[in-house]
N, C-alpha and C positions, 0 to 999 in steps of 0.2 A: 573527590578521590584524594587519597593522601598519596604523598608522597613514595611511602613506603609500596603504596599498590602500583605508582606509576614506574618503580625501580624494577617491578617484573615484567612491564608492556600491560599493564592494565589499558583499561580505554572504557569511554563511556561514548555507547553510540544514539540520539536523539534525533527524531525526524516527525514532523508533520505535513501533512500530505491533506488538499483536497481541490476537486472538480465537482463545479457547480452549473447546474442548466436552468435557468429561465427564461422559458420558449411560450409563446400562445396564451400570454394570459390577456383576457382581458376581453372584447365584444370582435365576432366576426375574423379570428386569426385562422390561417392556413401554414402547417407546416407539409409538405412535399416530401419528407424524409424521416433516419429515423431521429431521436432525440438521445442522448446520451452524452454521459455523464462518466468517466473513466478516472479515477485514481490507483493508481500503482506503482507500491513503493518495495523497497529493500532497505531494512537497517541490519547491519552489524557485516561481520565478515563472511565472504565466498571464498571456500576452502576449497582445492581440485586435489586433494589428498588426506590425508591422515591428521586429524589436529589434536594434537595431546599436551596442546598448551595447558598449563594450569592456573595461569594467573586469571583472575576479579578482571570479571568483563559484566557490563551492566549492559543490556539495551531495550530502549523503550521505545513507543510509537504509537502518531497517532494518525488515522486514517478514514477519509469519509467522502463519500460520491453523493449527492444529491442534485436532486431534476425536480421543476417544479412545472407543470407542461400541461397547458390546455385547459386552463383554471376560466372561468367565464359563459357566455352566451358563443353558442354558433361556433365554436373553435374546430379545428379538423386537426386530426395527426394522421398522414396517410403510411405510418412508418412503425416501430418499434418503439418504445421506451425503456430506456436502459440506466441505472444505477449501478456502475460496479468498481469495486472494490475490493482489489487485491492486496494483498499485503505479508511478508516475511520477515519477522522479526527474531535474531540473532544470528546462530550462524546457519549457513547453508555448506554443509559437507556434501561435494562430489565422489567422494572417494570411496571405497567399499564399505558398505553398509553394516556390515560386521568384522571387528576385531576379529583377525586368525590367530590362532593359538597355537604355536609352538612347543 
């Protein structure tokens, strides 16, 4: 970012994000539950209004949920297996959905 974008409020938002599950692997495992795996991120700005900023905003992201569950001989899952991965990258506008025009 130069200078000159940070003289407007530029900003550069970066985030990496991850949840990993290794449950049952291997001869004879019991898990009782579910397995799961949950990454959930938010990069850049949460606006609860009008945003008609104009300056150089960059945002990027990176995001991953993985489970690795019940690999082997004899293994039990007496539960769900879950991978999830949410993720919102720039901005998030609360505010009315559409510009009124006057």
């Amino acid at each position: 970012m130069t200078p000159w974008h940070a003289a407007f409020g530029s900003e550069v938002n970066q985030g990496q994000n991850s949840a990993s599950v290794t449950a049952a692997n291997g001869i004879g495992n019991s898990v009782d539950g579910a397995v799961v795996a949950e990454a959930t991120q938010v990069i850049g700005d949460v606006e609860h209004g009008f945003d008609y900023d104009p300056a150089f905003e960059m945002n990027t992201g990176f995001n991953s949920a993985d489970v690795n569950a019940g690999n082997g001989l004899l293994n039990s899952i007496d539960g769900g297996v879950f991978a999830i991965a949410d993720q919102t990258v720039g901005d998030v506008d609360l505010g009315f959905p559409l510009p009124i025009l006057f």
